[in-house]
Biopython code that builds the backbone (N, CA, C, O; Angstrom):
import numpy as np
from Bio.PDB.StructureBuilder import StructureBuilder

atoms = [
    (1, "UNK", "N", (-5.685, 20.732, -7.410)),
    (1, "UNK", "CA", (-5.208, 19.373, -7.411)),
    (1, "UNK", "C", (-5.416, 18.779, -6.018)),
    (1, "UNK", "O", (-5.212, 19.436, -4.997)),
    (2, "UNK", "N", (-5.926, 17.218, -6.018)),
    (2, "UNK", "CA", (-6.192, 17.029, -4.685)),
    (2, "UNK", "C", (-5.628, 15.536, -5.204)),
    (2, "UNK", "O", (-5.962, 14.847, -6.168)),
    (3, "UNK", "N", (-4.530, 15.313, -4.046)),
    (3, "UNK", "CA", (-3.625, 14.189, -3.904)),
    (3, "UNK", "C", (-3.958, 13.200, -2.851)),
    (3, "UNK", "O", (-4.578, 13.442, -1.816)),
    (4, "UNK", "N", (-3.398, 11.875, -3.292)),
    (4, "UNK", "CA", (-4.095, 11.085, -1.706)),
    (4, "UNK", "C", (-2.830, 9.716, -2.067)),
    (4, "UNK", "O", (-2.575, 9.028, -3.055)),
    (5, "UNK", "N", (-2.394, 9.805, -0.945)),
    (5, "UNK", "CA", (-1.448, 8.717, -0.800)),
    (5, "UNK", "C", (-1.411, 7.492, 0.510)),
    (5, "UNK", "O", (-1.893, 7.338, 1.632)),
    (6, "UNK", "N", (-1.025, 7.183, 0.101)),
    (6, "UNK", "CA", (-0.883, 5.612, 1.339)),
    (6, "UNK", "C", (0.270, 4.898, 0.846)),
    (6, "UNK", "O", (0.839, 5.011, -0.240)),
    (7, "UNK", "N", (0.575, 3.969, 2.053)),
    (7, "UNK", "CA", (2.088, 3.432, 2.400)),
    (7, "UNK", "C", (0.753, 2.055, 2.390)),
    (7, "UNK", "O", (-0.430, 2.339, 2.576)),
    (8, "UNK", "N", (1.218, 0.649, 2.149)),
    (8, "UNK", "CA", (0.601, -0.627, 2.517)),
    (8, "UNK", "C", (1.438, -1.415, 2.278)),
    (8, "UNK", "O", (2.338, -1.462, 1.440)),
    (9, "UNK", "N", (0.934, -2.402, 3.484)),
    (9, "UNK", "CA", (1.861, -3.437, 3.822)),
    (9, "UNK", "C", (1.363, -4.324, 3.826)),
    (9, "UNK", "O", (0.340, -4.393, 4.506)),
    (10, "UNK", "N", (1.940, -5.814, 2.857)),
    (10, "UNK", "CA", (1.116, -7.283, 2.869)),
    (10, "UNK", "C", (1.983, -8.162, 3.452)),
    (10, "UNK", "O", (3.188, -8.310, 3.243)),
    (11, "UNK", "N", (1.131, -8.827, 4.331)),
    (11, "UNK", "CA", (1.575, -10.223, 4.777)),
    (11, "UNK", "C", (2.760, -10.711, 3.876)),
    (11, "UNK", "O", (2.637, -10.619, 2.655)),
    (12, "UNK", "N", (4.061, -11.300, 4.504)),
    (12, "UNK", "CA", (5.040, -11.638, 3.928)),
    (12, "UNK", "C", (4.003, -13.360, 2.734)),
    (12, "UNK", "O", (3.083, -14.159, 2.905)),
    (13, "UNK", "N", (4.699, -13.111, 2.003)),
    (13, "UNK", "CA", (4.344, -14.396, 0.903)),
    (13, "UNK", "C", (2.929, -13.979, -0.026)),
    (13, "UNK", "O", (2.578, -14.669, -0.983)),
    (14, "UNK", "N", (2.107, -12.612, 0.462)),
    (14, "UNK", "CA", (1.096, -12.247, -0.797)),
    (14, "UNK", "C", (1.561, -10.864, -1.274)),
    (14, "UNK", "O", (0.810, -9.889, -1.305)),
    (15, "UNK", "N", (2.969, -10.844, -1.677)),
    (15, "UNK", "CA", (3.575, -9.387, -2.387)),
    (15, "UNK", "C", (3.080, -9.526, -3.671)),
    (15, "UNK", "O", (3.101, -8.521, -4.381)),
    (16, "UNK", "N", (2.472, -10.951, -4.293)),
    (16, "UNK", "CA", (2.264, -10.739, -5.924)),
    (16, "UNK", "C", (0.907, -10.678, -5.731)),
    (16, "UNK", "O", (0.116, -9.875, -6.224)),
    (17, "UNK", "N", (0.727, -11.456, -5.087)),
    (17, "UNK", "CA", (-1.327, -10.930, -5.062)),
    (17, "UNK", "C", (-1.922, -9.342, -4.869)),
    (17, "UNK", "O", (-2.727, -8.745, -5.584)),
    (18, "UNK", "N", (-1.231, -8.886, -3.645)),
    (18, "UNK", "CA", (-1.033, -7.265, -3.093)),
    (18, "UNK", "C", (-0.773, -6.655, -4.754)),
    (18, "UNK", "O", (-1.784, -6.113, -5.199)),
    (19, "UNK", "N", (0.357, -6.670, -5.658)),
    (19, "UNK", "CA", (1.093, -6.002, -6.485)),
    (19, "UNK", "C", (-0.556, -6.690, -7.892)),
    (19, "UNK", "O", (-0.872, -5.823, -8.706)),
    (20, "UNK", "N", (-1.181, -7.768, -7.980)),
    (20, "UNK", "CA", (-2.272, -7.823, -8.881)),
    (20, "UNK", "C", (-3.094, -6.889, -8.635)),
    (20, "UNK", "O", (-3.261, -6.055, -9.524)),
    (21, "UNK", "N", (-4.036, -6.721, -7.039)),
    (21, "UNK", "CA", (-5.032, -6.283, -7.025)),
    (21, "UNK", "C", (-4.957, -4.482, -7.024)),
    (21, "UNK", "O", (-5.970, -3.841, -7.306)),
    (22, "UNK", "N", (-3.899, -3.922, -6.744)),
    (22, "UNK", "CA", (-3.114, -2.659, -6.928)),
    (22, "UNK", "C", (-3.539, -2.326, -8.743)),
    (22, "UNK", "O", (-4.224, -1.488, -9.329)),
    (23, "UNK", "N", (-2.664, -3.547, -9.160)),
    (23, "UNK", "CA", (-2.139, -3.245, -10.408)),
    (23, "UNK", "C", (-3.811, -2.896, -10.887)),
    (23, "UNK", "O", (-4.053, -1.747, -11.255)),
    (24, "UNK", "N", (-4.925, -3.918, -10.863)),
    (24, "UNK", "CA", (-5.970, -4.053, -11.396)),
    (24, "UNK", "C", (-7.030, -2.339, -10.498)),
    (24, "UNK", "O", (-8.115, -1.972, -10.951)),
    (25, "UNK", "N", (-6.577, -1.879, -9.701)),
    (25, "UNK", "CA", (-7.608, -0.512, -9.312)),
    (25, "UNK", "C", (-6.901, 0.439, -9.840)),
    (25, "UNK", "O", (-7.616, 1.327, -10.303)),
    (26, "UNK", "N", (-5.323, 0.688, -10.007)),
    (26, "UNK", "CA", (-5.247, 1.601, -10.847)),
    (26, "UNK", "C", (-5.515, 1.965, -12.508)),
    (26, "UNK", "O", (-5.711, 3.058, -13.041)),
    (27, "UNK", "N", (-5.449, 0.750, -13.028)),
    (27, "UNK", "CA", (-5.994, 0.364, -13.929)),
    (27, "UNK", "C", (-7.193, 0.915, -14.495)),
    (27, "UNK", "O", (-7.310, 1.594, -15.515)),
    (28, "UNK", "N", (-8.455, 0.349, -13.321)),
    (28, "UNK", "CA", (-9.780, 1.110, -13.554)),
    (28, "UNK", "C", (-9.697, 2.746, -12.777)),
    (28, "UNK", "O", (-10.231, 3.634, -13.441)),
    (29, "UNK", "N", (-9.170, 3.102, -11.653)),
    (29, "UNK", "CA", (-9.335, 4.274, -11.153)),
    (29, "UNK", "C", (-8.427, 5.193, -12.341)),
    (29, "UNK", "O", (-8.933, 6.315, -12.353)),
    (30, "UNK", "N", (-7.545, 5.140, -13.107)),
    (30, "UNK", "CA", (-7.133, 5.892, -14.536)),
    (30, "UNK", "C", (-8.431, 6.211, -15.014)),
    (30, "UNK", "O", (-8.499, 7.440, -14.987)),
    (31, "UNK", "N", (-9.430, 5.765, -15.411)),
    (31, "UNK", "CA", (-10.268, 6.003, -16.389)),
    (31, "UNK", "C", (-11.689, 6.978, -15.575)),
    (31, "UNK", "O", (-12.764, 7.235, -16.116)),
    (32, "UNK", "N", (-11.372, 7.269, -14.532)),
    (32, "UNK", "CA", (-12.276, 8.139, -13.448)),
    (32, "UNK", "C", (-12.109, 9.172, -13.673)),
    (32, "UNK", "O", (-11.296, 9.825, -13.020)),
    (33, "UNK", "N", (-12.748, 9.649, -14.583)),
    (33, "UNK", "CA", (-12.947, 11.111, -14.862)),
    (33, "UNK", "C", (-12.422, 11.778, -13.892)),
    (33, "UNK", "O", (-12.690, 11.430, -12.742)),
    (34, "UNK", "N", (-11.495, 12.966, -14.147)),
    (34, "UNK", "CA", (-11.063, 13.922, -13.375)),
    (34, "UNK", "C", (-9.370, 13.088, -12.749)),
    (34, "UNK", "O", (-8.505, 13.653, -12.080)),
    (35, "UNK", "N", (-9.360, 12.174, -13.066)),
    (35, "UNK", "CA", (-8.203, 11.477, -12.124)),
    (35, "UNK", "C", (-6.821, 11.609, -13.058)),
    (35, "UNK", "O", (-6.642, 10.877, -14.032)),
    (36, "UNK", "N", (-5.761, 12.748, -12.591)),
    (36, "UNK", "CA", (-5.186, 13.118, -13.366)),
    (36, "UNK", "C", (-4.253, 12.001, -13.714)),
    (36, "UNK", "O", (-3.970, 11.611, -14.846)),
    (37, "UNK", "N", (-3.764, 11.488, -12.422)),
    (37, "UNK", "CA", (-2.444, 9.562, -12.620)),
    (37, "UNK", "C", (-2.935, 9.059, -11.119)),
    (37, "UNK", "O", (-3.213, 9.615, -10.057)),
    (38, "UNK", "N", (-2.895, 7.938, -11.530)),
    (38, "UNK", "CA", (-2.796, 6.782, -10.248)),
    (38, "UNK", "C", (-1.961, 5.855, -10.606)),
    (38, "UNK", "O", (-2.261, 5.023, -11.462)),
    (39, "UNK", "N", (-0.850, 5.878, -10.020)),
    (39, "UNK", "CA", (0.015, 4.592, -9.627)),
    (39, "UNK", "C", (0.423, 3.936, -8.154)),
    (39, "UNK", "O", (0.132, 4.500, -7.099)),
    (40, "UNK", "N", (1.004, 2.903, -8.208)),
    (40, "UNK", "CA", (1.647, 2.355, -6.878)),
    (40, "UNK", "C", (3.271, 1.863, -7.216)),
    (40, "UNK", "O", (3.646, 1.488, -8.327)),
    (41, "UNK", "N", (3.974, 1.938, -6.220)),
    (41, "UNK", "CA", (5.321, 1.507, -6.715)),
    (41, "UNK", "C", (5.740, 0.573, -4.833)),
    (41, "UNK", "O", (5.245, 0.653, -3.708)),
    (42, "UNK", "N", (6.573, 0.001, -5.294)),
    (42, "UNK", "CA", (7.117, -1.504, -4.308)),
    (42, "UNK", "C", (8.517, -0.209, -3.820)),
    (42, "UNK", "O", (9.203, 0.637, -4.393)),
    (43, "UNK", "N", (8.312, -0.822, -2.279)),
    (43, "UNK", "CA", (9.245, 0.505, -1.531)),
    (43, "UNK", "C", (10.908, -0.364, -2.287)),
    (43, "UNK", "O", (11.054, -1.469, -2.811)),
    (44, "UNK", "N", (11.522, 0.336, -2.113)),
    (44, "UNK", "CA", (13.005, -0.047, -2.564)),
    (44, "UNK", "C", (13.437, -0.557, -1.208)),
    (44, "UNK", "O", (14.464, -1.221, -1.351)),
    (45, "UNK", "N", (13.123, -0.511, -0.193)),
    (45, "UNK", "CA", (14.136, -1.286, 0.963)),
    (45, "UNK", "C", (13.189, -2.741, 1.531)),
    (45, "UNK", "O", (13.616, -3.595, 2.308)),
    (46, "UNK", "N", (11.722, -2.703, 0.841)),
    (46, "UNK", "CA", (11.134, -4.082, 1.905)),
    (46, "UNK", "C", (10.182, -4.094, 0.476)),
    (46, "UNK", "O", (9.864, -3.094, -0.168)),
    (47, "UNK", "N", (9.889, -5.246, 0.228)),
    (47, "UNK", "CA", (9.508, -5.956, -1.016)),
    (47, "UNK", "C", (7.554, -6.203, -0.603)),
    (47, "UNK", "O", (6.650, -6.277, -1.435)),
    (48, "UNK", "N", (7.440, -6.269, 0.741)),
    (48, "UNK", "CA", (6.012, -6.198, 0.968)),
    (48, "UNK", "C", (5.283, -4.984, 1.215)),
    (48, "UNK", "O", (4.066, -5.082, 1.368)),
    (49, "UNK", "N", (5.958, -3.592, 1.294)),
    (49, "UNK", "CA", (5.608, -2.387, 1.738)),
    (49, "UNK", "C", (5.132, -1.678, -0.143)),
    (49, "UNK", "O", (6.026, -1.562, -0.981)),
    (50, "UNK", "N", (4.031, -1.399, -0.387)),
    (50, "UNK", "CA", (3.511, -0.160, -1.128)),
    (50, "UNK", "C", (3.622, 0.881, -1.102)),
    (50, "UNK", "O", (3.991, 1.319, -0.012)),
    (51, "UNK", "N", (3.369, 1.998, -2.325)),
    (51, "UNK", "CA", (2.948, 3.290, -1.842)),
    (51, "UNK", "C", (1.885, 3.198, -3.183)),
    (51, "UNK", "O", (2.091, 2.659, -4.270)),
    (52, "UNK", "N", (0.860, 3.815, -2.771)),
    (52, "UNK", "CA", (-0.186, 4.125, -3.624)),
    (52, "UNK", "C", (-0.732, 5.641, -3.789)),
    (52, "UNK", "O", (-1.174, 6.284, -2.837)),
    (53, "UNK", "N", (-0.630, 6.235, -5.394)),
    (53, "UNK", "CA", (-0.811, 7.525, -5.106)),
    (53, "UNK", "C", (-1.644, 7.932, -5.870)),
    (53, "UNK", "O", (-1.354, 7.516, -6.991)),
    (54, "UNK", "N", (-3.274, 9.018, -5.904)),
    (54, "UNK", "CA", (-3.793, 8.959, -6.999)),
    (54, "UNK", "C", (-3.660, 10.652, -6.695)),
    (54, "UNK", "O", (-3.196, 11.245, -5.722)),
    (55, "UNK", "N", (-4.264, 11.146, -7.941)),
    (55, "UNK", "CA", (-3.970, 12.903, -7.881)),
    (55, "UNK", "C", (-5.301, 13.241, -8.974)),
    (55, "UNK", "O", (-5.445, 12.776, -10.104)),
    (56, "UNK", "N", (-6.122, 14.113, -8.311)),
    (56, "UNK", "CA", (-7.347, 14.176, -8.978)),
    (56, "UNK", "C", (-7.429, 15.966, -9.719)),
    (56, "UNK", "O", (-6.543, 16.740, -9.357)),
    (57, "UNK", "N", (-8.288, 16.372, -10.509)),
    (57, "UNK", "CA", (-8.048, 17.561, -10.903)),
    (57, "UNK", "C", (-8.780, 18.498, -10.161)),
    (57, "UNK", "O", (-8.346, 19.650, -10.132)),
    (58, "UNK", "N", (-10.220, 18.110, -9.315)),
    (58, "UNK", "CA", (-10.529, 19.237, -8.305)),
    (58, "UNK", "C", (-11.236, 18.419, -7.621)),
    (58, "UNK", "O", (-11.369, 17.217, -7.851)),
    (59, "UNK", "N", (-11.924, 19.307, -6.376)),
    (59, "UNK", "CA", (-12.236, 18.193, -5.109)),
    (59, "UNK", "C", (-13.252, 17.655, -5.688)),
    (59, "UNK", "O", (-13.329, 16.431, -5.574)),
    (60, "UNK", "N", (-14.492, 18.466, -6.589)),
    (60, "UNK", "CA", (-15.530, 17.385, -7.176)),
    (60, "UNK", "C", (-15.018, 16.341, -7.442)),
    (60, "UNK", "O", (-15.630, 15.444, -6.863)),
    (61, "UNK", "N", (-13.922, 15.841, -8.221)),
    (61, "UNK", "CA", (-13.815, 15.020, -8.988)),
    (61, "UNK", "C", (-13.304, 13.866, -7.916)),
    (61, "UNK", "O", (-13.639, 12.682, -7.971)),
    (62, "UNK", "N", (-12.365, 14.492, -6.863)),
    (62, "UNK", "CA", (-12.448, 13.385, -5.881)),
    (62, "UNK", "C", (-13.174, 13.094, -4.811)),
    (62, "UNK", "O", (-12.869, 12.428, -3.821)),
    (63, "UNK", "N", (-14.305, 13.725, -5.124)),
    (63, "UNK", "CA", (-15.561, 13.383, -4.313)),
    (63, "UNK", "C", (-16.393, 12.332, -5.280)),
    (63, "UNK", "O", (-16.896, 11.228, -5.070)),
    (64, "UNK", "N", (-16.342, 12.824, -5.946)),
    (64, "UNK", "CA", (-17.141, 11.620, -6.798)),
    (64, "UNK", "C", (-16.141, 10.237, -7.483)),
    (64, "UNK", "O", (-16.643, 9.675, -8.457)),
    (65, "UNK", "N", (-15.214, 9.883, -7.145)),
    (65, "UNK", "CA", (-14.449, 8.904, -7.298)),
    (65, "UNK", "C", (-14.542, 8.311, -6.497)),
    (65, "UNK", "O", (-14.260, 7.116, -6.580)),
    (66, "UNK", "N", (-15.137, 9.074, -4.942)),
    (66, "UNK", "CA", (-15.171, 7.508, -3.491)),
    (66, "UNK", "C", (-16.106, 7.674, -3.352)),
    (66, "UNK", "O", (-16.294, 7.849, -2.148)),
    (67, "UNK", "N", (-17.685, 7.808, -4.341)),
    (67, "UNK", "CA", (-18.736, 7.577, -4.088)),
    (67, "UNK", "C", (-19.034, 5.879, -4.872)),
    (67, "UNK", "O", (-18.553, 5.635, -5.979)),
    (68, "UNK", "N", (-19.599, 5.178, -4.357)),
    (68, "UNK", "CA", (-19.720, 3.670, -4.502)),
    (68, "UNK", "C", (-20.645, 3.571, -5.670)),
    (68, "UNK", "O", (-21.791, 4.012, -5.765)),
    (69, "UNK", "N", (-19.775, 2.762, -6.735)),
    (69, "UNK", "CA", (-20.524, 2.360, -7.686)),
    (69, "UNK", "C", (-21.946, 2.127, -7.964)),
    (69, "UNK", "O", (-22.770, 2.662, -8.705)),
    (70, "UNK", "N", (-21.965, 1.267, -7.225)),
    (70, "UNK", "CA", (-23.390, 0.862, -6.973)),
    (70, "UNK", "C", (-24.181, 0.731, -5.499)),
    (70, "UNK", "O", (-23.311, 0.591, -4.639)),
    (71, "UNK", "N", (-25.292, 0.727, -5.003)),
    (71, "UNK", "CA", (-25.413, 0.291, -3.773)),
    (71, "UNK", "C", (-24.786, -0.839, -2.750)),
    (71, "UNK", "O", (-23.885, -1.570, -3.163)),
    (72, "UNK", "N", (-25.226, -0.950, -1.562)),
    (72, "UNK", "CA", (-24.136, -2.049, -0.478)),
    (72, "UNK", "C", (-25.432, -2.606, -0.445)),
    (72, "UNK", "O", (-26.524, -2.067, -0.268)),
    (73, "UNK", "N", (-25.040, -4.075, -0.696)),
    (73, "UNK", "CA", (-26.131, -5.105, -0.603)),
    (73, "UNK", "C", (-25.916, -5.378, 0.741)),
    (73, "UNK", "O", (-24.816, -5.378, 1.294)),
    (74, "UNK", "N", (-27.305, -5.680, 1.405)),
    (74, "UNK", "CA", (-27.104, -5.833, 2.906)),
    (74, "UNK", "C", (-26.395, -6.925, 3.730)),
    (74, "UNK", "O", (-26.708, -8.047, 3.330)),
    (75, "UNK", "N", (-25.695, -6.926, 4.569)),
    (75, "UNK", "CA", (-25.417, -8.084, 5.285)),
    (75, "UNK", "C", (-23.830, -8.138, 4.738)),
    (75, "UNK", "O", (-23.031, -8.831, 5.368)),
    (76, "UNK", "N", (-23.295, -7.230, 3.295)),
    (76, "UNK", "CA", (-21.681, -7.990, 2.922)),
    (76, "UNK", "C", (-21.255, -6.507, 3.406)),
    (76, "UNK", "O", (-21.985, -5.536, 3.607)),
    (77, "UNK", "N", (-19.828, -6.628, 3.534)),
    (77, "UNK", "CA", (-18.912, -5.603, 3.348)),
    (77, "UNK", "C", (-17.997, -5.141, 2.351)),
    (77, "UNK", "O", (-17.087, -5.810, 1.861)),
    (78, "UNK", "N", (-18.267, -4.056, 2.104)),
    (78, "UNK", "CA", (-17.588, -3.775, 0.528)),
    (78, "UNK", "C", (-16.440, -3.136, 0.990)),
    (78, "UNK", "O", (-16.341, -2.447, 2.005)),
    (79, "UNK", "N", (-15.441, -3.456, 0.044)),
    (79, "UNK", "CA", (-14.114, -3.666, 0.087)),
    (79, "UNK", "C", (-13.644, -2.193, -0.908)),
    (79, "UNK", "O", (-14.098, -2.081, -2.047)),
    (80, "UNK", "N", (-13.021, -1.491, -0.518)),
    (80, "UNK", "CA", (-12.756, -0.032, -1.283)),
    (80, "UNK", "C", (-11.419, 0.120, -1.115)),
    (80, "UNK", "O", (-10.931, 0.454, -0.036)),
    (81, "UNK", "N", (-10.829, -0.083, -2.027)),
    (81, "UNK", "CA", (-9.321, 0.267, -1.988)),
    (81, "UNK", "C", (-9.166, 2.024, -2.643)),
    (81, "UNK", "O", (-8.898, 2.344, -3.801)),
    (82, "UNK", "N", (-9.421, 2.879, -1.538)),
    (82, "UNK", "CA", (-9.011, 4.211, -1.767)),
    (82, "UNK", "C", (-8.057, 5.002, -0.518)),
    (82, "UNK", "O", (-8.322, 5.182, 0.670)),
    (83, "UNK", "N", (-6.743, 5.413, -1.401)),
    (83, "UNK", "CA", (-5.168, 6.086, -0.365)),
    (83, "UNK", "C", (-5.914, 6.596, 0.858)),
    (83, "UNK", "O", (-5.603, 6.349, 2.023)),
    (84, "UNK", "N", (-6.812, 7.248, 0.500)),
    (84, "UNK", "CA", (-7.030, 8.199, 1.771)),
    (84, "UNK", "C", (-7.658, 7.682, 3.146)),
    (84, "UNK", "O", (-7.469, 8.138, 4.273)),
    (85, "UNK", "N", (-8.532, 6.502, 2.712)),
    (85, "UNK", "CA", (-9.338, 5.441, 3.535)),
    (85, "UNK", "C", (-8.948, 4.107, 4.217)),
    (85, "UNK", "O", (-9.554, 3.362, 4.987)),
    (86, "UNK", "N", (-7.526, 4.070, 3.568)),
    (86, "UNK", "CA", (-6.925, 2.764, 3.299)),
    (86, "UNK", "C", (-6.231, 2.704, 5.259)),
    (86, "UNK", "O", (-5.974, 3.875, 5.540)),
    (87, "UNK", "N", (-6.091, 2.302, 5.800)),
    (87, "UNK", "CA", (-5.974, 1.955, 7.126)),
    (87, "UNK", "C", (-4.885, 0.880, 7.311)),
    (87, "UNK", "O", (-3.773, 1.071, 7.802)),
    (88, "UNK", "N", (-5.273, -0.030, 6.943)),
    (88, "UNK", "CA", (-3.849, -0.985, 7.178)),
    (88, "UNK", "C", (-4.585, -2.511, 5.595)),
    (88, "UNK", "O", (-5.767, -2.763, 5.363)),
    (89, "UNK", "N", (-3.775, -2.925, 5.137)),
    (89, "UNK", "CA", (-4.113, -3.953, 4.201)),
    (89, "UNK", "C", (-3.585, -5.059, 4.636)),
    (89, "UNK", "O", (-2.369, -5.010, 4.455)),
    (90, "UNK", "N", (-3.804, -5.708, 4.961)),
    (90, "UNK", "CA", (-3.239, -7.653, 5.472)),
    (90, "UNK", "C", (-2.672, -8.408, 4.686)),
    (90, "UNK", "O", (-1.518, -8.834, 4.748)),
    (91, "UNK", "N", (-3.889, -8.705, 3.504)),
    (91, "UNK", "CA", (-3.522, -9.796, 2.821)),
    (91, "UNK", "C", (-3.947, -11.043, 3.238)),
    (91, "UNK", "O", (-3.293, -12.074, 3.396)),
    (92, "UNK", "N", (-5.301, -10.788, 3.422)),
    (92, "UNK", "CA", (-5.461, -12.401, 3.603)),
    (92, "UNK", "C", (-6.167, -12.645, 2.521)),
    (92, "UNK", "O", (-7.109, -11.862, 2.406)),
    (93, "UNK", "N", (-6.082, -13.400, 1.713)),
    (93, "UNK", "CA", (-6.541, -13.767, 0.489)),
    (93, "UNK", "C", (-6.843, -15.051, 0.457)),
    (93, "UNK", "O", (-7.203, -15.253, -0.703)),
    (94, "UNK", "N", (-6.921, -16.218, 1.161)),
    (94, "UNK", "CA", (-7.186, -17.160, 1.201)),
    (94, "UNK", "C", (-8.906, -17.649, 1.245)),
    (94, "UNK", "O", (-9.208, -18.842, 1.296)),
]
sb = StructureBuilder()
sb.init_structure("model")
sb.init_model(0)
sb.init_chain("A")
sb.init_seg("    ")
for serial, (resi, resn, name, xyz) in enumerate(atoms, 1):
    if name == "N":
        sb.init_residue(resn, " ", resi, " ")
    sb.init_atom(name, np.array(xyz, "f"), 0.0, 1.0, " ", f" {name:<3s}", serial, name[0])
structure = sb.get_structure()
């Protein structure tokens, strides 16, 4: 079993945007072969703080879950919401 968690924190006033785009990768990261549960839950003491947790069934399987869909078209930056990579989240959505 190979586990990967993260704590994230959004800008005060995008807790429902933060809590959509969460809601919408665990969503698709469930259906990733080998991915035993992925959820996120809202901390009980601060309403903008996350925890995000996915739990895979062996390291193949979470090796091949943070390999990129498709190629990086040149010049953009692709945006990867994975626990283990995850660094700090903002929230700027504007």
């Amino acid at each position: 079993m190979i586990a990967s968690v993260a704590t994230l924190t959004a800008r005060k006033g995008h807790e429902a945007k933060v809590a959509d785009i969460l809601s919408d990768y665990v969503t698709k990261e469930k259906k990733v072969k080998g991915c035993v549960r992925c959820y996120f839950k809202r901390a009980l003491n601060n309403d903008d703080t996350f925890l995000l947790y996915s739990e895979y069934d062996t390291l193949e399987h979470f090796d091949a879950a943070n390999k990129p869909d498709k190629p990086q078209e040149p010049g953009k930056v692709r945006f990867i919401l994975k626990p283990h990579v995850v660094k700090a989240f903002f929230g700027n959505f504007d």
